[in-house]
MIKETOR-119846 format. One line per 2 residues: number of its first residue (from 1); for each residue x, y, z of N, C-alpha, C, O, CB. Coordinates in steps of 0.05 Angstrom, whole numbers, plus 5000, padded with zeros to 4 digits. Glycine has a CB too. Layout:
N
NUM	X,Y,Z,X,Y,Z,X,Y,Z,X,Y,Z,X,Y,Z | ...
//
This chain:
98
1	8192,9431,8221,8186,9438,8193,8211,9433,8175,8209,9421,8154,8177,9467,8191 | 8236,9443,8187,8255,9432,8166,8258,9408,8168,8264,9402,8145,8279,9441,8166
3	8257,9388,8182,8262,9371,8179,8250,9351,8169,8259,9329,8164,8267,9369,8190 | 8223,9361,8165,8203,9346,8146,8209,9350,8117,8209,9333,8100,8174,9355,8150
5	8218,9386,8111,8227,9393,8085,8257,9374,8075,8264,9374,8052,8233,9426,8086 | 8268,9362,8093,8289,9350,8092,8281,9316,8076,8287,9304,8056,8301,9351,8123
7	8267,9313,8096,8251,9283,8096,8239,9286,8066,8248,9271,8049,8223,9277,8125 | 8225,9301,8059,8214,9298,8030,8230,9310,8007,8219,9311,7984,8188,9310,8028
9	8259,9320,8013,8274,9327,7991,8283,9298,7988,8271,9284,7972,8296,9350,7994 | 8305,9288,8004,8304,9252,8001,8293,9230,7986,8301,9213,7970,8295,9244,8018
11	8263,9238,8003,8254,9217,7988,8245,9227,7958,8235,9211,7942,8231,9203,8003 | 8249,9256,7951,8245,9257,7917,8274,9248,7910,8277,9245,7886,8236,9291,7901
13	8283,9246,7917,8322,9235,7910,8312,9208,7912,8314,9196,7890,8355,9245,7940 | 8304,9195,7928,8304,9163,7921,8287,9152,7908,8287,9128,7904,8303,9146,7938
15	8265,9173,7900,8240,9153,7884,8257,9158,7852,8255,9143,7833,8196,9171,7887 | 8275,9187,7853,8281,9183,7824,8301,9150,7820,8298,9132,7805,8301,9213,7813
17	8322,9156,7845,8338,9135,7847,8335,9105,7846,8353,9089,7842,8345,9139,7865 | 8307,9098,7851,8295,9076,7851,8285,9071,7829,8293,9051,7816,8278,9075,7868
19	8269,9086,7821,8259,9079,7789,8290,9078,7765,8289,9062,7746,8233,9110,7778 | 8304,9089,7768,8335,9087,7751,8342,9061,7756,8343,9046,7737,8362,9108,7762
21	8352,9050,7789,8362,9026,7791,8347,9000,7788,8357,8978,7781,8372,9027,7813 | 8313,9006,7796,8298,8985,7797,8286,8981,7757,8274,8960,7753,8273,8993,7824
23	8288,8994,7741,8274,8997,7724,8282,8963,7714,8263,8947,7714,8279,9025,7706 | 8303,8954,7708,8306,8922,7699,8294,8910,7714,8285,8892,7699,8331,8907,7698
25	8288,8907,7731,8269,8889,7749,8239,8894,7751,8223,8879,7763,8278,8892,7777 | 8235,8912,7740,8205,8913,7737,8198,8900,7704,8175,8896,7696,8193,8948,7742
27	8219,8896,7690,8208,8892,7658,8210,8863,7657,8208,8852,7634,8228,8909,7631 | 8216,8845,7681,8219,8823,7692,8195,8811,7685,8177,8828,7682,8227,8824,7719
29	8186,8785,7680,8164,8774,7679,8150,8764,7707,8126,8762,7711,8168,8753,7662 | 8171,8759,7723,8173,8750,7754,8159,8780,7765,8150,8779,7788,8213,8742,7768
31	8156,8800,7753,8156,8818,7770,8126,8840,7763,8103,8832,7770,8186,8833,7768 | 8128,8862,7751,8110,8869,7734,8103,8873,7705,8084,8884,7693,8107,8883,7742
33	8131,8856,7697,8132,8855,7669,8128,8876,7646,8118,8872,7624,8115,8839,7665 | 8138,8901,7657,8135,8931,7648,8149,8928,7624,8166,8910,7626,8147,8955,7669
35	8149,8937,7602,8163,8945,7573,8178,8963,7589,8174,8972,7612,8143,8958,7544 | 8203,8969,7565,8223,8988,7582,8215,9021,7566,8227,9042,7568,8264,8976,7576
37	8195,9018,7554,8170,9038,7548,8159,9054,7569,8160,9078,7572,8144,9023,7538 | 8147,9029,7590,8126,9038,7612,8139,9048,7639,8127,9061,7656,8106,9013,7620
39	8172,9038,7641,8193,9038,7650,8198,9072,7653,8200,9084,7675,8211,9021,7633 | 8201,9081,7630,8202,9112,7630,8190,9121,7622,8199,9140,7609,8217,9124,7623
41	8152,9116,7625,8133,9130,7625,8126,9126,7653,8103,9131,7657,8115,9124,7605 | 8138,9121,7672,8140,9115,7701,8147,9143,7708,8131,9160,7713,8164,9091,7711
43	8178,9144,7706,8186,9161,7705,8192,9188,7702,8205,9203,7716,8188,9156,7704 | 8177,9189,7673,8160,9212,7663,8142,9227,7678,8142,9252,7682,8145,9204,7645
45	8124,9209,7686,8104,9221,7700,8107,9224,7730,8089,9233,7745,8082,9209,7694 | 8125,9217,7737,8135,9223,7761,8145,9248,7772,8143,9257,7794,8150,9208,7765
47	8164,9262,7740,8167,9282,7743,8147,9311,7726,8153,9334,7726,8192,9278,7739 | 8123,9296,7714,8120,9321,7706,8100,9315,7731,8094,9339,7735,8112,9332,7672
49	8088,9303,7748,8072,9312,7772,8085,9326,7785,8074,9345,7797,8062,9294,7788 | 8115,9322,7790,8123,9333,7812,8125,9368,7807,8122,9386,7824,8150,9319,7820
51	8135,9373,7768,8134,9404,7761,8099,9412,7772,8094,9432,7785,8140,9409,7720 | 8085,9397,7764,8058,9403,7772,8048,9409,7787,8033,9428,7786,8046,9392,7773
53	8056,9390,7812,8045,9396,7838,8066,9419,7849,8059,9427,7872,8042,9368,7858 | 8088,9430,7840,8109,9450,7843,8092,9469,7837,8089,9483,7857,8136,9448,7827
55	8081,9476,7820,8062,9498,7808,8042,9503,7820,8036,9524,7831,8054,9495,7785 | 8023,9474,7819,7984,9489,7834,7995,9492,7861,7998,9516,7868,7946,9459,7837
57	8003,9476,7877,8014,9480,7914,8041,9502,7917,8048,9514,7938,8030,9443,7929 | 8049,9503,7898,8069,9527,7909,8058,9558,7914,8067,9577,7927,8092,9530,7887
59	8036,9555,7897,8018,9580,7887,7996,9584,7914,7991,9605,7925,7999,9571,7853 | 7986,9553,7921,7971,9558,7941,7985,9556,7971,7973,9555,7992,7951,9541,7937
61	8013,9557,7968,8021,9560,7998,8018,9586,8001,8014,9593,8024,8049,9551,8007 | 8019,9610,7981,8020,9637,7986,8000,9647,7999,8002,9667,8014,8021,9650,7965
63	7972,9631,7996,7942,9640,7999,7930,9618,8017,7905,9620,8020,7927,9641,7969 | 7942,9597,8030,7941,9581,8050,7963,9568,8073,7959,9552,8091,7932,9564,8038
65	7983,9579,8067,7997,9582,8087,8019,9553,8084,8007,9532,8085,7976,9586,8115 | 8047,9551,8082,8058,9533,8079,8059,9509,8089,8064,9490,8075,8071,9539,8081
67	8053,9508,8113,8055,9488,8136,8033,9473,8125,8037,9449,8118,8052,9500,8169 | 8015,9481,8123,7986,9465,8117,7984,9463,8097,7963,9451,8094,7963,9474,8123
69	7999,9469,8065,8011,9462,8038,8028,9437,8041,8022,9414,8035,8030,9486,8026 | 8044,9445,8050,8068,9417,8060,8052,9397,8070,8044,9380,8054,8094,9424,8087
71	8046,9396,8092,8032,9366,8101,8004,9352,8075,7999,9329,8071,8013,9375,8140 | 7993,9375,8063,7975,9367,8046,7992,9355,8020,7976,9339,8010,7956,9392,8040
73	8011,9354,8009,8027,9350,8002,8047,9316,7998,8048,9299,7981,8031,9369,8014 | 8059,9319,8022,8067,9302,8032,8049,9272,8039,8059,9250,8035,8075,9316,8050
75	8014,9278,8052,8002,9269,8045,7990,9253,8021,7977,9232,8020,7999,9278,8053 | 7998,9271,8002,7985,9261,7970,8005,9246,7963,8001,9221,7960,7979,9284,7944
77	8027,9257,7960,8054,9235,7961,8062,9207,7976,8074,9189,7964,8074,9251,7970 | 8055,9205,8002,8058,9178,8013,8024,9162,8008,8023,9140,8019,8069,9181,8049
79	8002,9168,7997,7974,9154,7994,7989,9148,7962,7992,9124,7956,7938,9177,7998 | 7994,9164,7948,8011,9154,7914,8033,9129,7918,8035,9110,7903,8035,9185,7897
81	8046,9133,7939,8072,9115,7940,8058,9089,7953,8069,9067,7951,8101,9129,7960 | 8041,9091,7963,8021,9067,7976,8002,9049,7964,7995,9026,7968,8005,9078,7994
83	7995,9071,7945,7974,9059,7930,7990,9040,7909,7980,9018,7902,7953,9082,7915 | 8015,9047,7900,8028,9040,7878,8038,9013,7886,8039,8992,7874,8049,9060,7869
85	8045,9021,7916,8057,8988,7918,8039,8957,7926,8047,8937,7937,8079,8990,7942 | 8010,8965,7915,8002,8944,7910,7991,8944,7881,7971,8930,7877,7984,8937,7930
87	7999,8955,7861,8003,8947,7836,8006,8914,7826,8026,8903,7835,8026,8963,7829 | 7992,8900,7813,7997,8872,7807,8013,8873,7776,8027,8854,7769,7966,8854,7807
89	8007,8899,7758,8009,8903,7731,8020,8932,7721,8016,8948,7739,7983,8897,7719 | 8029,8940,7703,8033,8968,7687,8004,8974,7692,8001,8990,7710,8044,8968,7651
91	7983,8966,7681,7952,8977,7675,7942,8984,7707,7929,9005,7713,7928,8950,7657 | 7948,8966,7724,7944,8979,7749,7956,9000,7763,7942,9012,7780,7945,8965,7762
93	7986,9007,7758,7988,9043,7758,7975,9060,7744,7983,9083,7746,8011,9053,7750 | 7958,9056,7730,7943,9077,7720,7942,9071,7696,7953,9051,7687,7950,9102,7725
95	7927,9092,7678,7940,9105,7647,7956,9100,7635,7976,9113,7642,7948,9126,7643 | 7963,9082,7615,7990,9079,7596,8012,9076,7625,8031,9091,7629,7998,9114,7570
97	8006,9055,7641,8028,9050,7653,8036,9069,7683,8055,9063,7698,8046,9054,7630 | 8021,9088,7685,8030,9106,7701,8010,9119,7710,8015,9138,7725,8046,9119,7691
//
């Protein structure tokens, strides 16, 4: 268990880290050609999901039990990070970019 809690503190450290270093390369035409708008509406919403999902799942680990919060969790987070990386466009992350 900690070491899963380990594993997903990380990778919230590198998805911020990635979107900071990668953001010029996505506004690339070669690439997904993001405005540096959609760039940190990326990012934006990266973190208010994460206050988000900090709130409804923190609430329900009390009343479902952590272990089975965490993996549900973690789950939603690597199907998001999966789905994203076959993005062709901004409009294909979603909503205004995201």
């Amino acid at each position: 268990m900690l070491a899963g809690l380990g594993a997903s503190w990380m990778l919230d450290g590198l998805e911020v880290t990635i979107i900071g270093a990668l953001g010029a390369v996505l506004t690339s035409p070669h690439t997904l050609n993001l405005s540096p708008q959609a760039v940190g509406a990326i990012g934006s919403c990266y973190l208010a999901g994460a206050v988000a999902g900090a709130l409804l799942f923190g609430a329900a680990t009390d009343r479902f039990g952590r272990r089975r919060i965490f993996f549900l969790t973690l789950g939603c987070y690597l199907a998001g990070v999966a789905l994203s990386a076959f993005a062709w466009n901004g409009a294909a992350l979603g909503p205004s970019g995201c």
